[in-house]
Backbone as ProteinMPNN parsed JSONL, in Angstrom:
{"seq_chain_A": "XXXXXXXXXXXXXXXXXXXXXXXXXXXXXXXXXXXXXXXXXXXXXXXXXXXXXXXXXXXXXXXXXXXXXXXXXXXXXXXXXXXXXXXXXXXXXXXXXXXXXXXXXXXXXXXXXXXXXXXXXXXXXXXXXXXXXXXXXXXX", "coords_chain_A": {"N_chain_A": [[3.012, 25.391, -12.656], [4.574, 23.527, -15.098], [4.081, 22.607, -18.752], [5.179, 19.489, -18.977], [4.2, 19.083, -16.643], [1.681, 19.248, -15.94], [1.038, 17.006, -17.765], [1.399, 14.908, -16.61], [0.278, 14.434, -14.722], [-2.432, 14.943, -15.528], [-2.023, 12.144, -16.76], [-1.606, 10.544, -14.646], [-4.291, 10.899, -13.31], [-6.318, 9.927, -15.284], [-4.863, 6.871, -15.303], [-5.425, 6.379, -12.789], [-8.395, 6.264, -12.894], [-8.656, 4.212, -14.776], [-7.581, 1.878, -13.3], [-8.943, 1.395, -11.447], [-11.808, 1.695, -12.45], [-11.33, -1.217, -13.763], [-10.861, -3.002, -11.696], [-13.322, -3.027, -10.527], [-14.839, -3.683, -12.554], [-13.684, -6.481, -13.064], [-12.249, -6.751, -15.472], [-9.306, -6.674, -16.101], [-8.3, -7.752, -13.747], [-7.437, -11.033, -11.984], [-9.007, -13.024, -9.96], [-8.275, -15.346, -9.35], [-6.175, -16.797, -8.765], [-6.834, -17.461, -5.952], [-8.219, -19.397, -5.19], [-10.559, -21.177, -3.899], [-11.756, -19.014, -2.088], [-11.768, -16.895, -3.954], [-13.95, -14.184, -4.277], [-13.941, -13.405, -1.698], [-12.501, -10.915, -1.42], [-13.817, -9.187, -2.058], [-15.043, -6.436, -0.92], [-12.771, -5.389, -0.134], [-11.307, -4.61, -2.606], [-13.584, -3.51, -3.763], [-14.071, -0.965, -2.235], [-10.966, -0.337, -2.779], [-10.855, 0.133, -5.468], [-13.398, 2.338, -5.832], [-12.387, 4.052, -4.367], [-9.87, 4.709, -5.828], [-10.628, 5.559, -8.29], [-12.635, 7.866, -7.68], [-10.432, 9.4, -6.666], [-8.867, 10.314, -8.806], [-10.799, 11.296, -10.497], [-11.193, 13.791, -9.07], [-8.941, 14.544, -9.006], [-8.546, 15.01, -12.062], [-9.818, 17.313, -12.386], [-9.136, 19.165, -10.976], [-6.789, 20.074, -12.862], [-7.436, 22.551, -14.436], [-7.714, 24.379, -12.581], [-6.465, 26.877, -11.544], [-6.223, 29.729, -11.365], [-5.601, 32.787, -9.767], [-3.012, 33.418, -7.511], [-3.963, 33.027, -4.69], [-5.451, 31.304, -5.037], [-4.259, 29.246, -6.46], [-2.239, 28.178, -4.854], [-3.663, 26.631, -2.714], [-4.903, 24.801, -4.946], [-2.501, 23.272, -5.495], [-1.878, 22.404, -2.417], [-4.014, 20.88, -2.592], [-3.42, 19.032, -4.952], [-1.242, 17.933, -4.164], [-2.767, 16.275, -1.752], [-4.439, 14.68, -2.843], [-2.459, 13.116, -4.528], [-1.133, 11.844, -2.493], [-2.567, 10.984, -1.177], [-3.248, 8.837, -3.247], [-0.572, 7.849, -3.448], [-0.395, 6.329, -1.787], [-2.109, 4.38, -1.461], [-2.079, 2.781, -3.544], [0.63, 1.322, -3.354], [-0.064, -0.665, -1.115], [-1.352, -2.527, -2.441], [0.474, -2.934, -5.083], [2.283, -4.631, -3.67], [1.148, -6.866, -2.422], [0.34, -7.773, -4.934], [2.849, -8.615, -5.815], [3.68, -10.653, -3.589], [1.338, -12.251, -3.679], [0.569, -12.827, -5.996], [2.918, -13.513, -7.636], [3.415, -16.008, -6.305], [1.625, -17.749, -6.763], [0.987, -17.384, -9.183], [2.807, -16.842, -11.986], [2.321, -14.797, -14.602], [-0.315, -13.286, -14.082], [0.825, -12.49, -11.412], [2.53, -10.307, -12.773], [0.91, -9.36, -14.68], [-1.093, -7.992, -12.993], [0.276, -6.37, -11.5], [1.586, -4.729, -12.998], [-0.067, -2.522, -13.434], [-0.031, -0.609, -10.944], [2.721, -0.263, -10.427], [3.258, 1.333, -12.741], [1.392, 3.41, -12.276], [2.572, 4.397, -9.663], [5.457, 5.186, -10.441], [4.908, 6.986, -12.212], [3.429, 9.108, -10.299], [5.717, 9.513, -8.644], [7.856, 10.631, -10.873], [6.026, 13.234, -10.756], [6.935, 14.328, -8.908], [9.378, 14.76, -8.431], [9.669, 16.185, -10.655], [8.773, 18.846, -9.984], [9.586, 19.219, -7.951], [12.428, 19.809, -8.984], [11.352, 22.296, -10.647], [10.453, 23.826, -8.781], [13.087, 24.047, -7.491], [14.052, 25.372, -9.569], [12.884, 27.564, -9.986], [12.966, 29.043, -7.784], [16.518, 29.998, -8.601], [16.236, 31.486, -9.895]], "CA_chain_A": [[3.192, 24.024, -13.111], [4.601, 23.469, -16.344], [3.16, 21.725, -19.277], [5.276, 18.17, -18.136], [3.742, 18.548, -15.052], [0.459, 18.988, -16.089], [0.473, 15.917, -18.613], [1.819, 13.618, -16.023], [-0.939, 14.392, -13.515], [-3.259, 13.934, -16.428], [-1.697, 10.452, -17.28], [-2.222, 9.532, -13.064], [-5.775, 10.666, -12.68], [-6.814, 8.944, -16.241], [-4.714, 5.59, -14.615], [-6.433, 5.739, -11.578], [-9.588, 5.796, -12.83], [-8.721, 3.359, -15.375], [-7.437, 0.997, -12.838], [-10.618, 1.662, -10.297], [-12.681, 0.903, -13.398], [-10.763, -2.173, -14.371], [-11.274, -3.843, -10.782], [-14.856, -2.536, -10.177], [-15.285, -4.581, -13.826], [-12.858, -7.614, -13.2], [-11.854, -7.243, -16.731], [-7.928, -6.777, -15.884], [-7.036, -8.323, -12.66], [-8.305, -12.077, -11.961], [-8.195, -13.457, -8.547], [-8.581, -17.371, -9.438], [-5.264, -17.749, -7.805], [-7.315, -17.459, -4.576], [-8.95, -20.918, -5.136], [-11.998, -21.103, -2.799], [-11.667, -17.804, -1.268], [-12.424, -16.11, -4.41], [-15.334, -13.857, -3.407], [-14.03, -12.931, -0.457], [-11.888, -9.86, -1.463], [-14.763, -8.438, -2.971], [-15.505, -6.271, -0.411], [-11.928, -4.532, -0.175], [-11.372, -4.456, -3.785], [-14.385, -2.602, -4.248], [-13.368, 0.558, -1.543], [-9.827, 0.287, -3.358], [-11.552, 0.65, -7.066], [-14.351, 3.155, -6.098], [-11.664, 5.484, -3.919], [-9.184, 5.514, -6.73], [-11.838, 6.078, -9.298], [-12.625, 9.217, -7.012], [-9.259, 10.317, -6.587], [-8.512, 9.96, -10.364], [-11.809, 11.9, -11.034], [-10.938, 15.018, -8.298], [-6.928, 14.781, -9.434], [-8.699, 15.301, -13.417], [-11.076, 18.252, -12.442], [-8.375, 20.625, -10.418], [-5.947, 20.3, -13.406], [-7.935, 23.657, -15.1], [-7.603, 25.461, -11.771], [-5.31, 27.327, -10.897], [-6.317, 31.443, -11.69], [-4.866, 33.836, -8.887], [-1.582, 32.654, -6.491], [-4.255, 32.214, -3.564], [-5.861, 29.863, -5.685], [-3.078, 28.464, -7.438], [-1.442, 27.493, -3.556], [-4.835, 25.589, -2.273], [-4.614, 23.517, -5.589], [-1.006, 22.595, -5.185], [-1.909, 21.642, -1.468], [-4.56, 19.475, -3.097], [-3.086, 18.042, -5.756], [-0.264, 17.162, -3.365], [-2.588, 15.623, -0.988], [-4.687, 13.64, -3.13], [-1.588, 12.233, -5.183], [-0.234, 11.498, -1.277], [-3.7, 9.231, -0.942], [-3.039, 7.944, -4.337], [0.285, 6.988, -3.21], [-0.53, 5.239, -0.836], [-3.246, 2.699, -1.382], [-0.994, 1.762, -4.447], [1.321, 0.373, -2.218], [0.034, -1.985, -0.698], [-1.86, -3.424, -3.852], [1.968, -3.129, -5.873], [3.016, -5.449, -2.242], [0.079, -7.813, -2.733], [0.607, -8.46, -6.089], [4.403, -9.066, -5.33], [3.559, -11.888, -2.589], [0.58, -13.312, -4.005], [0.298, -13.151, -7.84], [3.943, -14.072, -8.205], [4.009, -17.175, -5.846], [0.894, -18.549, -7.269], [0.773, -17.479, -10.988], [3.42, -15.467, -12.309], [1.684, -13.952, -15.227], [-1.447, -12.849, -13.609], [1.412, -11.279, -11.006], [2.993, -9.543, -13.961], [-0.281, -8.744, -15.265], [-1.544, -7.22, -11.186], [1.908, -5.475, -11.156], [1.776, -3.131, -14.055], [-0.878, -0.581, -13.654], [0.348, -0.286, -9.928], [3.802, 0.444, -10.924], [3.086, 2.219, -13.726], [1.022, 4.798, -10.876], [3.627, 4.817, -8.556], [5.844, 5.584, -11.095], [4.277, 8.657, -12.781], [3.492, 9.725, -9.46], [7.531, 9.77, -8.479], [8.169, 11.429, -11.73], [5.473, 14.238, -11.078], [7.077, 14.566, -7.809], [10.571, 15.241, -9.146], [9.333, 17.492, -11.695], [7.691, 19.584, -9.181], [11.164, 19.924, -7.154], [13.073, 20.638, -10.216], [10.906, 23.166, -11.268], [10.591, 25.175, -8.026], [14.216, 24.464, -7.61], [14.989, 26.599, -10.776], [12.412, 28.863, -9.576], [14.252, 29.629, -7.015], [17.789, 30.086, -8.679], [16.586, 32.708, -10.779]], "C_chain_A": [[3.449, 24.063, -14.624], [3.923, 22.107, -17.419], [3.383, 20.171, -18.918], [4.33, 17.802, -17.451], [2.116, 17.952, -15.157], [-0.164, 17.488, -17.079], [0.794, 14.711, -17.818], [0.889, 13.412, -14.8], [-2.142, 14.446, -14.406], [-3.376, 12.377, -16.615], [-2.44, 9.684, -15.895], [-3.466, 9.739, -12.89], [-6.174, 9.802, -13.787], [-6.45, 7.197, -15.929], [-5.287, 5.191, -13.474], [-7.441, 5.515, -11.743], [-9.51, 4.776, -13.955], [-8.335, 1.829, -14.575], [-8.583, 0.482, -11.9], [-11.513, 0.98, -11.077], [-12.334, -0.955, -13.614], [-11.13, -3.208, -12.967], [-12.354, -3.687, -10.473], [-15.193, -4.317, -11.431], [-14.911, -6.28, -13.457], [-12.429, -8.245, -14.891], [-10.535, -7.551, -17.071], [-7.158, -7.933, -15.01], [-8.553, -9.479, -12.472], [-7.805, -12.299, -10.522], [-8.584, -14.64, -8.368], [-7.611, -17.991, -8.6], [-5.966, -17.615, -6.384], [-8.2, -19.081, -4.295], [-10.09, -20.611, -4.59], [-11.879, -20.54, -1.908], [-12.236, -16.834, -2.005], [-13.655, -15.454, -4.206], [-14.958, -12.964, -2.704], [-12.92, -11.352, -0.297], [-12.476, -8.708, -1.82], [-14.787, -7.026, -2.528], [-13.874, -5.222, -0.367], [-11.32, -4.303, -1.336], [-12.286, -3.226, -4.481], [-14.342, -1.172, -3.465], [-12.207, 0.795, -2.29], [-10.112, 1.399, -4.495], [-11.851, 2.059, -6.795], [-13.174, 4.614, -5.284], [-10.664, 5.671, -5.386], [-10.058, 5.926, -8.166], [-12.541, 7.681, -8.816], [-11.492, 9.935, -6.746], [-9.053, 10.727, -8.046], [-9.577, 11.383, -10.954], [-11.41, 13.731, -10.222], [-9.953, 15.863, -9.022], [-7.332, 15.853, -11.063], [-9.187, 16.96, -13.057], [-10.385, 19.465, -11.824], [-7.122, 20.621, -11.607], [-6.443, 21.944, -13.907], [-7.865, 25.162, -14.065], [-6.866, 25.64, -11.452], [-5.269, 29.064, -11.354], [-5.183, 32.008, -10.757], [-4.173, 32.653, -7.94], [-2.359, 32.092, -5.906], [-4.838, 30.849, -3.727], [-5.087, 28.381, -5.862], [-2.133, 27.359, -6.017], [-2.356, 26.03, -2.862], [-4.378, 24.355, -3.457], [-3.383, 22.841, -5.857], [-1.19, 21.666, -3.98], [-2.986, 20.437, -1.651], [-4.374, 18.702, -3.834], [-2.055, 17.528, -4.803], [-1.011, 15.902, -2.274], [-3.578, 14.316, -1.705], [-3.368, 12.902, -4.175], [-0.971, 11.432, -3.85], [-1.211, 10.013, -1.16], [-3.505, 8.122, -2.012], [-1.662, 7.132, -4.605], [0.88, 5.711, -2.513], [-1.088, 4.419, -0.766], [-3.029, 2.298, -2.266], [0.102, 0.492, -4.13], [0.995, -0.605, -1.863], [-0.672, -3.211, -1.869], [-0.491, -3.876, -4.525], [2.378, -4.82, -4.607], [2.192, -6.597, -2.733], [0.057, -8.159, -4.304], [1.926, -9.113, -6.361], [4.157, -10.641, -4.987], [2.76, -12.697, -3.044], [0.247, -13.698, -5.29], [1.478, -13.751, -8.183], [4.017, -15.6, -7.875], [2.807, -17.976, -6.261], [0.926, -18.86, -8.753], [1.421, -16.227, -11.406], [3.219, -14.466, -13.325], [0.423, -13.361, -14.738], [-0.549, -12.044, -12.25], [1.797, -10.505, -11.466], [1.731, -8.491, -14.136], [-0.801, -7.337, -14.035], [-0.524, -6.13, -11.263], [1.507, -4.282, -11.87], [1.47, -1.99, -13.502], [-0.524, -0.184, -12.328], [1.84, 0.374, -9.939], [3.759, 1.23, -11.946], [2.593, 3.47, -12.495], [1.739, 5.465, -10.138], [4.812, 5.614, -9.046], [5.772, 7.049, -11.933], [3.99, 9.761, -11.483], [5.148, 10.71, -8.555], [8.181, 11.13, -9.326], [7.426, 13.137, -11.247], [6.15, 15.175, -9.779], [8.531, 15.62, -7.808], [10.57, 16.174, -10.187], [9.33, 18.796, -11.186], [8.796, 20.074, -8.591], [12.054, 20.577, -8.08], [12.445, 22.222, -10.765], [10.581, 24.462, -9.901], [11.965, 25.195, -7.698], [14.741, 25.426, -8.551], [14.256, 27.776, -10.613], [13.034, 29.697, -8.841], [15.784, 30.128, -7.031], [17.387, 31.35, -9.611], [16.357, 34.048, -10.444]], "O_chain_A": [[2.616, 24.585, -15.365], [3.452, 21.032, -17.047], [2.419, 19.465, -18.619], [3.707, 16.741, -17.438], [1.552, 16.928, -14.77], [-1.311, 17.044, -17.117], [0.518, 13.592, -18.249], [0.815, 12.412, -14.085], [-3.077, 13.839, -13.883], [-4.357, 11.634, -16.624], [-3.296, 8.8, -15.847], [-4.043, 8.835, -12.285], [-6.464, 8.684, -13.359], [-7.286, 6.321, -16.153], [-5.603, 4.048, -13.142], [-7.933, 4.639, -11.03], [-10.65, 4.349, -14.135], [-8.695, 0.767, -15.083], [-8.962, -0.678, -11.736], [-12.023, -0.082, -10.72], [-13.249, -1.778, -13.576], [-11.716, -4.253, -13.254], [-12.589, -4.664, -9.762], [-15.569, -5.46, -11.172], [-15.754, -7.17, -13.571], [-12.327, -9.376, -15.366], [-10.264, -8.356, -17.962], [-6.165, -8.633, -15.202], [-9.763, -9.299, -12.609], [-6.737, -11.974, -10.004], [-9.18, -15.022, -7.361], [-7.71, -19.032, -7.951], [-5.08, -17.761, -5.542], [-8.624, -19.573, -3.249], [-10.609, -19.557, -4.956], [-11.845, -21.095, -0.809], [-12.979, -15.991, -1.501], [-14.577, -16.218, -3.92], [-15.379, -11.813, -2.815], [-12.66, -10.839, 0.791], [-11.992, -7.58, -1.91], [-14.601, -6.199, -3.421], [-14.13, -4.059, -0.68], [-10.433, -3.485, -1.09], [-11.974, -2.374, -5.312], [-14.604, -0.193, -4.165], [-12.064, 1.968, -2.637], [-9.896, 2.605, -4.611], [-11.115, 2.963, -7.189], [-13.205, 5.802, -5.602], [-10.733, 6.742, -5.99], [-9.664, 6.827, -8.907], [-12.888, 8.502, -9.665], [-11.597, 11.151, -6.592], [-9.184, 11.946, -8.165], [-9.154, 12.28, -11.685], [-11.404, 14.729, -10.942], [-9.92, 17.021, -9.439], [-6.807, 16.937, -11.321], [-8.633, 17.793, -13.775], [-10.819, 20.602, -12.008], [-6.227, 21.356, -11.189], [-5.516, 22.713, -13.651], [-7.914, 26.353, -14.374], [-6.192, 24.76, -10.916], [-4.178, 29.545, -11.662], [-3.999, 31.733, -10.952], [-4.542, 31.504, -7.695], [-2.294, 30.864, -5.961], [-4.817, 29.81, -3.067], [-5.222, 27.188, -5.59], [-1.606, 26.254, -6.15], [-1.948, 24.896, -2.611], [-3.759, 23.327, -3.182], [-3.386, 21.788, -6.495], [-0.885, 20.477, -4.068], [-2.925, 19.347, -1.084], [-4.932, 17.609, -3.74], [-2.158, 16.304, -4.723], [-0.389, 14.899, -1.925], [-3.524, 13.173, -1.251], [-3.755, 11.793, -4.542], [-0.33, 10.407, -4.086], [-0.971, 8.808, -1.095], [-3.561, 6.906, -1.828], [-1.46, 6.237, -5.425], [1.746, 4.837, -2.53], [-0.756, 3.501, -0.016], [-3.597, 1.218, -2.423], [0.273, -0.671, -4.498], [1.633, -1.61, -2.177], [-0.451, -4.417, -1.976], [-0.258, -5.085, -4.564], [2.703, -5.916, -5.064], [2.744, -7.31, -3.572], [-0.51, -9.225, -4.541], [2.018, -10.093, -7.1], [4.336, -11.594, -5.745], [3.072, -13.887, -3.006], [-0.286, -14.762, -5.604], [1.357, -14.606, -9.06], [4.467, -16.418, -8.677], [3.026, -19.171, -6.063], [0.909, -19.925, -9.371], [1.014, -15.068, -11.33], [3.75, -13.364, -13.184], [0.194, -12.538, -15.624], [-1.067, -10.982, -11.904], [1.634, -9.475, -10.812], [1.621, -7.299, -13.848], [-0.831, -6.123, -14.238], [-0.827, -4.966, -11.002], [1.188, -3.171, -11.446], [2.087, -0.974, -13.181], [-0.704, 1.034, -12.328], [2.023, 1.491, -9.455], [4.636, 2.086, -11.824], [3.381, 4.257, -11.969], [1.73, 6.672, -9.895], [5.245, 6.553, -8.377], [6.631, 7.914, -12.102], [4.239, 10.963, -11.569], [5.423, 11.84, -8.153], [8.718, 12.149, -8.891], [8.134, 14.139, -11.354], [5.972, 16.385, -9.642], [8.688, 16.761, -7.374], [11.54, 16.874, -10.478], [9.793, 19.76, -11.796], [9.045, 21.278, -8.657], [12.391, 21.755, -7.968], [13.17, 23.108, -11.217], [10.511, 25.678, -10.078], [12.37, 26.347, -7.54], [15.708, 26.159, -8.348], [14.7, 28.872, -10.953], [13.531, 30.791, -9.11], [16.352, 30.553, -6.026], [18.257, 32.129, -9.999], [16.677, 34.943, -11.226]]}, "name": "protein", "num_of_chains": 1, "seq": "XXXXXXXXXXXXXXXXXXXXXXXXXXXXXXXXXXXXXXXXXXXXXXXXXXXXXXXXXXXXXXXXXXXXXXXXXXXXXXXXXXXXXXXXXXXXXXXXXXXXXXXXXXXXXXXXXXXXXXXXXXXXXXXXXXXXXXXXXXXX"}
């Protein structure tokens, strides 16, 4: 993995757990547009948070490993599969902020949007890095 690689899978575990944190808190994302429902998301909000706050934290802690090949292969197949989980329960949050932050309150969808695209985003990139770079492995 070259240094790119490694600062862009830095950037996603530090965003995941900054976004995990940020809804655990409710210091970022508001959910007033819910009127008299508020409350009631609590409850899947807080599995989103506390898993990407654990992915984020795993993703940080295998960046240092990687000694011998047999090693070096395991933490590829894990960084691949927790960035796969972390790709995925972005999704549907990015979707849900789409449908329901925009058609109620379009800055507080703006606001919801970011750090989800921003994730998805760095994730893409690290993804394409990753092909590029065993692609040229391979040509030489």
């Amino acid at each position: 993995m070259n240094k790119y690689g490694v600062y862009l899978l830095a950037a996603t575990s530090l965003l995941s757990v900054t976004i995990g944190i940020c809804y655990l808190s409710g210091f970022w994302f508001s959910f007033h547009f819910l009127g008299s429902e508020v409350g009631s998301e609590s409850g899947t909000i807080g599995i989103f948070a506390s898993v990407s706050v654990g992915l984020g934290i795993v993703l940080l802690a295998t960046l240092p490993l990687r000694n011998d090949k047999q090693e070096a292969r395991f933490y590829r197949i894990l960084r691949a599969a927790l960035l796969s989980i972390l790709f995925l329960i972005n999704i549907p949050a990015f979707f849900l902020w789409i449908g329901f932050g925009f058609i109620i309150s379009f800055s507080e969808g703006i606001k919801g949007l970011i750090p989800h695209v921003m994730i998805l985003a760095i994730i893409i990139m690290y993804v394409m890095n990753s092909a590029n770079t065993k692609y040229s492995d391979l040509t030489r």
